[in-house]
NUKOL-117144 format. One record per residue (C-alpha): x, y, z; residue number from 1. Coordinates in Angstrom, 1 decimal. Layout:
N
<x:X | y:Y | z:Z | k:NUM>
...
//
This chain:
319
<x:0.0 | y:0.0 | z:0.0 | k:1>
<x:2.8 | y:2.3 | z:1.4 | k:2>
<x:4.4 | y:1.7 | z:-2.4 | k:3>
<x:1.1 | y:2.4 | z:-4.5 | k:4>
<x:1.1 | y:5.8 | z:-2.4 | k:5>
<x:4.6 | y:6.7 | z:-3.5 | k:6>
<x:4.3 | y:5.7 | z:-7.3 | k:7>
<x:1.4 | y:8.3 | z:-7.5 | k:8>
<x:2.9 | y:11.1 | z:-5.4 | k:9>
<x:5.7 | y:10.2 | z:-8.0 | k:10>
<x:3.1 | y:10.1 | z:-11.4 | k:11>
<x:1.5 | y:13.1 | z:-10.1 | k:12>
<x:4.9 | y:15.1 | z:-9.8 | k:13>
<x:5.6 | y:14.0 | z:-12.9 | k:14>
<x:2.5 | y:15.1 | z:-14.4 | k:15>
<x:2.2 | y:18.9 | z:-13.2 | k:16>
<x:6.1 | y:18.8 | z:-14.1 | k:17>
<x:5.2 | y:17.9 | z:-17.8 | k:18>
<x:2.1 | y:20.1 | z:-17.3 | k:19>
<x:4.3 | y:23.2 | z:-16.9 | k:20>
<x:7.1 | y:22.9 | z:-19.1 | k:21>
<x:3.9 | y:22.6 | z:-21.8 | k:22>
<x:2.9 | y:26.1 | z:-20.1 | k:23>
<x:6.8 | y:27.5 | z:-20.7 | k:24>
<x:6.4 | y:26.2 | z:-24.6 | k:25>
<x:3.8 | y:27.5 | z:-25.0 | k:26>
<x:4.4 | y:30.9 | z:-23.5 | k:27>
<x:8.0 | y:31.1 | z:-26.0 | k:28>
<x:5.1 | y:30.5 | z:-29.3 | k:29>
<x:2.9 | y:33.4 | z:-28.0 | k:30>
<x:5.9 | y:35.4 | z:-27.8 | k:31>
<x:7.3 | y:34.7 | z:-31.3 | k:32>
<x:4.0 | y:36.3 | z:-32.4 | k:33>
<x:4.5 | y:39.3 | z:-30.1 | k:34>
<x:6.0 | y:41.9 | z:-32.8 | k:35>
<x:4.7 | y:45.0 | z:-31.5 | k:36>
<x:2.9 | y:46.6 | z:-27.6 | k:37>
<x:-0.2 | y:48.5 | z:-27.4 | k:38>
<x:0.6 | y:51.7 | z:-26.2 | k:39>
<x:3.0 | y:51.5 | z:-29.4 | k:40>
<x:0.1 | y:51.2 | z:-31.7 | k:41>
<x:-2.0 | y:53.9 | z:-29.4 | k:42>
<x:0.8 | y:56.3 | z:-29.6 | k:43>
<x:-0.2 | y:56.4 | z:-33.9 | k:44>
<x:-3.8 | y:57.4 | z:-32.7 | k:45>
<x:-4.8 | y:60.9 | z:-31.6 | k:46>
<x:-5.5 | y:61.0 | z:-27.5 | k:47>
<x:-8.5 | y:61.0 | z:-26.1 | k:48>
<x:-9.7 | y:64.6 | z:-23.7 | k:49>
<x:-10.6 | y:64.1 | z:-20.3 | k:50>
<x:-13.7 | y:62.2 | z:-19.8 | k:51>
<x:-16.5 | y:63.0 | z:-17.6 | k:52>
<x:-20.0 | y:61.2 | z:-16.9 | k:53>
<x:-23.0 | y:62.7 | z:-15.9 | k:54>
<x:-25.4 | y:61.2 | z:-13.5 | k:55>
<x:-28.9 | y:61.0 | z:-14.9 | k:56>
<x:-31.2 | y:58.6 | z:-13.2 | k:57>
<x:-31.2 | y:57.5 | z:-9.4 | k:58>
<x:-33.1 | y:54.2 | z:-8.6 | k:59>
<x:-33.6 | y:54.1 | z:-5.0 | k:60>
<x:-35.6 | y:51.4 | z:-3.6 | k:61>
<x:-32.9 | y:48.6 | z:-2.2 | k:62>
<x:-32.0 | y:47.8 | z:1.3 | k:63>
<x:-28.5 | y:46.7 | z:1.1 | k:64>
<x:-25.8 | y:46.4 | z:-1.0 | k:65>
<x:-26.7 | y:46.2 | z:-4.8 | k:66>
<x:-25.0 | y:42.7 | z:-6.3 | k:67>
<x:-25.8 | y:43.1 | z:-10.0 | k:68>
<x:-27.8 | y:44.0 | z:-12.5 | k:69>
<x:-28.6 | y:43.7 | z:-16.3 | k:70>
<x:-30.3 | y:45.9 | z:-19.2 | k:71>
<x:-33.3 | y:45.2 | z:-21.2 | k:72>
<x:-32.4 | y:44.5 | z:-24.8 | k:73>
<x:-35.3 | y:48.0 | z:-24.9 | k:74>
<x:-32.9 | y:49.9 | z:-23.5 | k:75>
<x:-35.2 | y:51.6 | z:-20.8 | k:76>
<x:-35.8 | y:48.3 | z:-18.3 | k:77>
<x:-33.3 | y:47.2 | z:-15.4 | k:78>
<x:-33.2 | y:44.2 | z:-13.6 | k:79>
<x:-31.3 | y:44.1 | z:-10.4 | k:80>
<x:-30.5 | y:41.8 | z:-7.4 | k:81>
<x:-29.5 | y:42.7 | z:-3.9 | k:82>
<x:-28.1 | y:41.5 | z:-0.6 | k:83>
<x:-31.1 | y:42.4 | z:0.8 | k:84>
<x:-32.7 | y:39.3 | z:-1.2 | k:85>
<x:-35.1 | y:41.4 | z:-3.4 | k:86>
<x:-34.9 | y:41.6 | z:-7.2 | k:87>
<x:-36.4 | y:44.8 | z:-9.3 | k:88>
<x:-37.7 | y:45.7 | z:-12.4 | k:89>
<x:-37.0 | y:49.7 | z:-12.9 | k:90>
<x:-38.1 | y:51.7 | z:-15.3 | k:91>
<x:-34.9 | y:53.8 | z:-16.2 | k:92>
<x:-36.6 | y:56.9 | z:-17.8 | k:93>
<x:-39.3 | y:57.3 | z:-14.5 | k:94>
<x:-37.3 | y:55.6 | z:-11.9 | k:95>
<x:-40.4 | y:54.0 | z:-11.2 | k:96>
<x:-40.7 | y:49.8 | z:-9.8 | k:97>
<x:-42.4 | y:47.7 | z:-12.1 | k:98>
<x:-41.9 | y:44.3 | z:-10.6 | k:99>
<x:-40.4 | y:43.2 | z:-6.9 | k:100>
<x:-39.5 | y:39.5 | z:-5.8 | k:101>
<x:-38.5 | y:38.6 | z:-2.4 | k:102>
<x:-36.0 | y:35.3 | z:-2.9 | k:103>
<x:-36.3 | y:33.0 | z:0.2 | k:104>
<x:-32.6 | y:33.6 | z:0.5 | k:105>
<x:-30.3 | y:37.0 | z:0.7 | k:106>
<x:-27.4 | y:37.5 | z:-1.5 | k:107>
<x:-28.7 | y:37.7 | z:-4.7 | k:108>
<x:-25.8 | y:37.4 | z:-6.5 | k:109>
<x:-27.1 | y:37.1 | z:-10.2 | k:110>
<x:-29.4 | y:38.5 | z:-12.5 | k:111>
<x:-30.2 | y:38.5 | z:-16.2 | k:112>
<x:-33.1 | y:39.9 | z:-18.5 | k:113>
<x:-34.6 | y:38.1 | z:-21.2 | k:114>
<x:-34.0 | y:38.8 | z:-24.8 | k:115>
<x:-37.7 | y:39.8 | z:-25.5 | k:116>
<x:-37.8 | y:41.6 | z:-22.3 | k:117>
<x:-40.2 | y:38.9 | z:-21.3 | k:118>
<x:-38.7 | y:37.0 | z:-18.4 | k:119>
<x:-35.8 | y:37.8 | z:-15.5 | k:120>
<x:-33.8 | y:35.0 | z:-14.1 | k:121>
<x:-32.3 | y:35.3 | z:-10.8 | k:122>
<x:-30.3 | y:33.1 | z:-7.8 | k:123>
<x:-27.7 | y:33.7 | z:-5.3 | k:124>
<x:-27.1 | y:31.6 | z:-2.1 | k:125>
<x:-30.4 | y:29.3 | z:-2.4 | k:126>
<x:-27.3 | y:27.3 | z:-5.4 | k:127>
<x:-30.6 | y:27.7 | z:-8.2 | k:128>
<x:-31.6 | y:29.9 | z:-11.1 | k:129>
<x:-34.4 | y:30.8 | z:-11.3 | k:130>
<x:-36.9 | y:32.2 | z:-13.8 | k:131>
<x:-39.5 | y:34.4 | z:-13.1 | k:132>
<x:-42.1 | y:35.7 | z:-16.2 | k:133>
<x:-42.9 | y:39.2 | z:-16.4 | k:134>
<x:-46.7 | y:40.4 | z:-16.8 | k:135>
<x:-48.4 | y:43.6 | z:-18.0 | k:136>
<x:-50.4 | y:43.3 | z:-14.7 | k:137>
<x:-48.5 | y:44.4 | z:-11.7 | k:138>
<x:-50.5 | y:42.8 | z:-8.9 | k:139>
<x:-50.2 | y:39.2 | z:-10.2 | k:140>
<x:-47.4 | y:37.0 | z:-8.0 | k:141>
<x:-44.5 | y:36.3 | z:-10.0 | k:142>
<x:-43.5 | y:34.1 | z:-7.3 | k:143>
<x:-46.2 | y:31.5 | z:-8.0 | k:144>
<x:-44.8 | y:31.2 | z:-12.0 | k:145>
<x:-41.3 | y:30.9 | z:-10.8 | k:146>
<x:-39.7 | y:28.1 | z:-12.5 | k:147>
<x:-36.4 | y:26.7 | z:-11.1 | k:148>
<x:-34.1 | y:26.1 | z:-13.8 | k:149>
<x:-30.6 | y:25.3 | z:-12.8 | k:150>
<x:-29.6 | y:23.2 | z:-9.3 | k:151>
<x:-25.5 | y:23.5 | z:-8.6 | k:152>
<x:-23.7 | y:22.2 | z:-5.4 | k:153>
<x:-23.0 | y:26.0 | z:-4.8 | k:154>
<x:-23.9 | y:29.7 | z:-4.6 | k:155>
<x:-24.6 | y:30.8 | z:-8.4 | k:156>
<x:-22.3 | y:33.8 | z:-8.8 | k:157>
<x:-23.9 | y:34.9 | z:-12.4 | k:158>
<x:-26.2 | y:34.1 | z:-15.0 | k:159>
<x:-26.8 | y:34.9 | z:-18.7 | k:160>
<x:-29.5 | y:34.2 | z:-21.3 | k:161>
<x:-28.3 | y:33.2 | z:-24.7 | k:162>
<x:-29.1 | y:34.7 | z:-27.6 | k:163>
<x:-32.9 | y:33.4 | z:-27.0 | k:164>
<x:-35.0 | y:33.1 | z:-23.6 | k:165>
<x:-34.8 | y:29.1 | z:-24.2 | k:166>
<x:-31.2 | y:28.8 | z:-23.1 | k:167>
<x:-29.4 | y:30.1 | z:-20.0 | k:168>
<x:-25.9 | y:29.9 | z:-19.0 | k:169>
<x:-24.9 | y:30.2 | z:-15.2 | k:170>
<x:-21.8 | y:29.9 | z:-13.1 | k:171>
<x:-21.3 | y:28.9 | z:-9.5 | k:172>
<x:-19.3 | y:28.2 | z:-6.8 | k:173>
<x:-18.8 | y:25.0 | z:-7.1 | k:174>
<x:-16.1 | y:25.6 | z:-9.7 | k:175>
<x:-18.4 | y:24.9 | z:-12.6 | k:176>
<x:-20.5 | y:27.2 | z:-16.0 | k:177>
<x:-23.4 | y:25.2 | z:-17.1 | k:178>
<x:-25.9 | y:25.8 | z:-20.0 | k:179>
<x:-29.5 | y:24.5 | z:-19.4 | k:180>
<x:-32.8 | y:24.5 | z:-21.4 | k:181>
<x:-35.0 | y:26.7 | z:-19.7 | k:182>
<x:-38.4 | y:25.2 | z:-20.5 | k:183>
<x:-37.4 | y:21.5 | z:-19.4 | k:184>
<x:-35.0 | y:22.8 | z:-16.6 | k:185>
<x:-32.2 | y:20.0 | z:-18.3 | k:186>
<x:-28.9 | y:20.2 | z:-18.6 | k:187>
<x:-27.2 | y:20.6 | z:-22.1 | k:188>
<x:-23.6 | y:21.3 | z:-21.3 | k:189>
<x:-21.0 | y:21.6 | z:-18.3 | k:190>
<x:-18.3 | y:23.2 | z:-18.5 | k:191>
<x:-15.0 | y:22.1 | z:-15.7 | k:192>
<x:-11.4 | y:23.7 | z:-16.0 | k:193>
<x:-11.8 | y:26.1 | z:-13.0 | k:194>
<x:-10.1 | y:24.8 | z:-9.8 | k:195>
<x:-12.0 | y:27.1 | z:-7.9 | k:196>
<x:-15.2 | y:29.5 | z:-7.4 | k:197>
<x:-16.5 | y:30.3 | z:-11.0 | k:198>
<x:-17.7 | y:34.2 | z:-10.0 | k:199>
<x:-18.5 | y:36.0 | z:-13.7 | k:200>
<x:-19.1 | y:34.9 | z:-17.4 | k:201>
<x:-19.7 | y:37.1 | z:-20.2 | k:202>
<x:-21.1 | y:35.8 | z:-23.6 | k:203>
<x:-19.8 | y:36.5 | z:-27.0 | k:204>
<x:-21.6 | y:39.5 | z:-28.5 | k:205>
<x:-22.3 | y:38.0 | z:-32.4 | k:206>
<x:-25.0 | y:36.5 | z:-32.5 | k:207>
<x:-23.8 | y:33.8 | z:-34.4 | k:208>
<x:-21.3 | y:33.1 | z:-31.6 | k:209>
<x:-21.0 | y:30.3 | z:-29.3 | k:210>
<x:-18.4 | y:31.4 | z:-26.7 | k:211>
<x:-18.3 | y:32.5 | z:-23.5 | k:212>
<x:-15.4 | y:33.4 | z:-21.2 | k:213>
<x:-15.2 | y:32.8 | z:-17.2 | k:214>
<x:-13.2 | y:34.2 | z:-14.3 | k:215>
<x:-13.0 | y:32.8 | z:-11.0 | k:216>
<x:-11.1 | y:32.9 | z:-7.7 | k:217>
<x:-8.1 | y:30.5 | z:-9.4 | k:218>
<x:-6.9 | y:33.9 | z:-11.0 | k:219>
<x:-8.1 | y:32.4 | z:-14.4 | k:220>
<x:-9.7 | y:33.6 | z:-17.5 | k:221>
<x:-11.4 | y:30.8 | z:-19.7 | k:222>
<x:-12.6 | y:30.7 | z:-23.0 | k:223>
<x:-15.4 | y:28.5 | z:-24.0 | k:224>
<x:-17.1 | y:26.2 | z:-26.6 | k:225>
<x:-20.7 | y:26.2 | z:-25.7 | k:226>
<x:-20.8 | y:23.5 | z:-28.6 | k:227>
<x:-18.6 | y:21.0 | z:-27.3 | k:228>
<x:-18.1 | y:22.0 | z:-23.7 | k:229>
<x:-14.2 | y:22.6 | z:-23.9 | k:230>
<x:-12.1 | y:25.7 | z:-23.2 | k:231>
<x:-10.6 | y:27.1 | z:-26.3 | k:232>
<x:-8.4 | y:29.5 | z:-24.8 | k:233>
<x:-7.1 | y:30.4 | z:-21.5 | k:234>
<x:-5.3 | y:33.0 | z:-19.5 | k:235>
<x:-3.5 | y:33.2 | z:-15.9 | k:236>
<x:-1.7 | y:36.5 | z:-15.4 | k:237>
<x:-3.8 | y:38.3 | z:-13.0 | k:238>
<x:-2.6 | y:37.8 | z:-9.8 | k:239>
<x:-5.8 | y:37.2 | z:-7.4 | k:240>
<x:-9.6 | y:36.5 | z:-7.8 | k:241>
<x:-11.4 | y:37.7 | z:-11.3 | k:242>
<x:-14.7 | y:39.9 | z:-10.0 | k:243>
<x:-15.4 | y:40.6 | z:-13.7 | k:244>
<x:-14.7 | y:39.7 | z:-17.4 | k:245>
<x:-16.5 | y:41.6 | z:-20.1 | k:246>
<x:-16.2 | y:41.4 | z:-24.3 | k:247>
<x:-15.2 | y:43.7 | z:-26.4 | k:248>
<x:-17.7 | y:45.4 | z:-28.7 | k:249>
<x:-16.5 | y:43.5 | z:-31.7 | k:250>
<x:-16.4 | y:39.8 | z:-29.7 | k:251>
<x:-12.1 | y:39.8 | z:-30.3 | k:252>
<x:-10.9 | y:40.9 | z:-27.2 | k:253>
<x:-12.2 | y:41.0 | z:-23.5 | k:254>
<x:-11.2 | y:43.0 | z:-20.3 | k:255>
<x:-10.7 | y:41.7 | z:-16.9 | k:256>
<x:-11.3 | y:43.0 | z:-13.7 | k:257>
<x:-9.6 | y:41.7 | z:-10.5 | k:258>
<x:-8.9 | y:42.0 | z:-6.7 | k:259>
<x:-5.3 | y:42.5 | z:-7.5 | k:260>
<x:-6.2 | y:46.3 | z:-8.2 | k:261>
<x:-6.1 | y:45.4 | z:-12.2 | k:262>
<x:-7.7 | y:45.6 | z:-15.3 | k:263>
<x:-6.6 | y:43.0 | z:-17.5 | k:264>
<x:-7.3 | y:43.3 | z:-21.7 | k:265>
<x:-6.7 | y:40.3 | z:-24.1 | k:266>
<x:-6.9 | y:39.5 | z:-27.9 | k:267>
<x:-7.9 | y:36.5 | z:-28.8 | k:268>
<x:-6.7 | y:36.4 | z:-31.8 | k:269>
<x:-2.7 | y:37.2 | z:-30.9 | k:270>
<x:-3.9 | y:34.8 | z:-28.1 | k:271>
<x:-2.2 | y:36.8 | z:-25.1 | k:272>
<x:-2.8 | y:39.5 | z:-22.9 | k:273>
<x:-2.0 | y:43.2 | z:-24.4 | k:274>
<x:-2.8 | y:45.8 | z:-22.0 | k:275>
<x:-2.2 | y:46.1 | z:-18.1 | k:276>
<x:-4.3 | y:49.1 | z:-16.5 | k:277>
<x:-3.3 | y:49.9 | z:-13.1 | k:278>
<x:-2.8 | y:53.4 | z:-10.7 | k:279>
<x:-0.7 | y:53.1 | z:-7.2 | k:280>
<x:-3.6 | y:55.3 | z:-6.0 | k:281>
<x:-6.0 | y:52.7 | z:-6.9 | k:282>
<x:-5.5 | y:49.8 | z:-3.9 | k:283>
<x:-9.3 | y:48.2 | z:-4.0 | k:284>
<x:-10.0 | y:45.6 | z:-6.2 | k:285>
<x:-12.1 | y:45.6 | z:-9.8 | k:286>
<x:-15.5 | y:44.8 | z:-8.9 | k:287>
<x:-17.1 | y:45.6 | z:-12.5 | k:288>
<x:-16.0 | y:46.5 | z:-15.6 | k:289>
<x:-17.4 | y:47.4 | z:-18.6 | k:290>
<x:-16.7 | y:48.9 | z:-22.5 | k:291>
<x:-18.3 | y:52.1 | z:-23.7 | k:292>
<x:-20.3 | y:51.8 | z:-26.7 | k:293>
<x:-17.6 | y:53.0 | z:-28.8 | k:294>
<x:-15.0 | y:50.4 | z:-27.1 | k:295>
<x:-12.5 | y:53.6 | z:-26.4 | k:296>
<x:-13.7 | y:53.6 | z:-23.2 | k:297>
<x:-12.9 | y:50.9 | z:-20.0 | k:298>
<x:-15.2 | y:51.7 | z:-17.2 | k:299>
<x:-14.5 | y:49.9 | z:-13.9 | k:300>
<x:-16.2 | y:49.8 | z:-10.9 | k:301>
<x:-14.0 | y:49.5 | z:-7.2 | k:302>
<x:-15.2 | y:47.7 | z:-4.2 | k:303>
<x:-18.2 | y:49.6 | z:-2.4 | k:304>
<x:-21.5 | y:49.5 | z:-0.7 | k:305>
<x:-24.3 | y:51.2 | z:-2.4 | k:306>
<x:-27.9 | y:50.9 | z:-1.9 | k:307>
<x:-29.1 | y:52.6 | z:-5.6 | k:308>
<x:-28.4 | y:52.2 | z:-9.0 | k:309>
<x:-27.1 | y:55.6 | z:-10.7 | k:310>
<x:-27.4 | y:55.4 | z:-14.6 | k:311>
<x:-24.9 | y:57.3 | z:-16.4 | k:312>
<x:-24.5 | y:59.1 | z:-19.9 | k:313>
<x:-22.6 | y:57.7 | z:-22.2 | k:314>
<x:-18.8 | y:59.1 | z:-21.6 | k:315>
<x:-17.8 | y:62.1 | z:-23.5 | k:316>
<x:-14.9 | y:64.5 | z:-23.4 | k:317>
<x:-14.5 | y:67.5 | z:-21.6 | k:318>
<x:-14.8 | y:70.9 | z:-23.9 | k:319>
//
């Protein structure tokens, strides 16, 4: 027995030895396709003024910390979840409620609309997704349509329709993403590679696209197949959790954000990370981030408490 023990301590040594001298070869190719940085390409482009963003809506209504939220594909709704264990509907241009749920649990962690605007999905601490239609009539329960789509073995972190309300993608704590039919509550993929808490997932923007990339508390960026389940590309240079992880406009690049007080952008096509953004005044971690319309813009978000949602302009310079 004593000798079985030792030849696996010995295969497994061997293993994560071959495992990272793959890693160093691999990091030499990437950098025989590393001709040029990105502040070298930048310094070609004319510079940006100073930005500033204007406050224009304030949606009061939450008791306690606000987890996340998610726009409409109308541009006008707002669903968000809360550590006080309510989700809202808002009405961005009154402000006004138009929906309220009270989970059974607190820490609401996720929160998604619908495509058609006609459904929310929700979970946190209770380990489920849940979906929850929305009504012209205001004074029907939502509770009793609920439907429970997704079971993990842990807290969901975050959840995402696809490009259709009959398929949702989640991610959890228990170190795994997962893609389920939302009618028949079934399972169609899994997806394993993290080796820890899965805590944000952001889906390709085409249409057409069937990707998705992850971040979690193993300091890890993954690309994924929703097809076949397997990661097509990954990244490990941040150097604590990953709050946040969020496409670029045109689906080839993604940001970042971490605890390690750093925004993080990669290209997928040159298949490496290009851009480092960081400030020694800056010491909290990157709890959100987020492109501007025109993708010149990174917006991030640093750890704090707030109880309302502020909607902002677009970013524009300074005269």
């Amino acid at each position: 027995m004593a000798t079985d023990g030792l030849h696996e301590n010995e295969t497994l040594a061997s293993l994560k030895s071959e495992a990272e001298s793959l890693k160093g070869k691999l990091e030499e190719e990437r950098a025989k396709l590393h001709d040029v940085e990105l502040h070298q390409v930048a310094e070609r482009v004319e510079a940006l003024g100073q930005f500033v963003m204007k406050t224009r809506r304030t949606l009061k209504g939450h008791g306690n910390k606000v987890l996340c939220m998610d726009w409409c594909k109308d541009k006008r709704r707002i669903v968000s979840s809360s550590q006080d264990g309510k989700v809202i509907v808002w009405d961005s241009f009154t402000t006004n409620k138009e929906h309220a749920v009270t989970m059974p649990c607190t820490w609401v962690m996720a929160c998604a609309y619908a495509p058609s605007g006609c459904a929310i999905a929700c979970g946190g601490l209770d380990n489920k997704c849940s979906v929850y239609p929305l009504t012209f009539d205001k004074n029907e329960n939502m509770a009793a349509k609920k439907k429970s789509v997704a079971m993990h073995t842990n807290y969901l972190s975050a959840c995402s329709f696809t490009n259709s309300d009959m398929q949702i993608l989640t991610a959890s704590g228990d170190g795994t993403c997962a893609l389920w039919d939302v009618e028949s509550g079934q399972l169609l993929q899994s997806f394993h590679g993290h080796g820890a808490d899965v805590l944000c997932l952001d889906l390709a923007p085409s249409e057409t696209g069937n990707t998705f990339v992850s971040g979690g508390c193993d300091k890890k960026a993954m690309v994924w197949d929703m097809r076949s389940g397997q990661c097509v590309q990954a990244f490990e240079t941040h150097e604590s959790d990953i709050n946040s992880v969020r496409y670029y406009p045109s689906g080839d690049a993604f940001a970042s954000g971490s605890d390690d007080a750093t925004c993080r952008l990669y290209d997928l096509r040159a298949d490496r990370e290009v851009a480092i953004y960081s400030k020694e005044s800056i010491i909290f971690g990157a709890s959100s981030v987020d492109f501007s319309l025109s993708g010149l813009g990174l917006i991030v978000f640093s750890e704090s408490t707030h109880r309302y949602l502020r909607i902002e302009s677009e970013i524009v310079p300074c005269n």
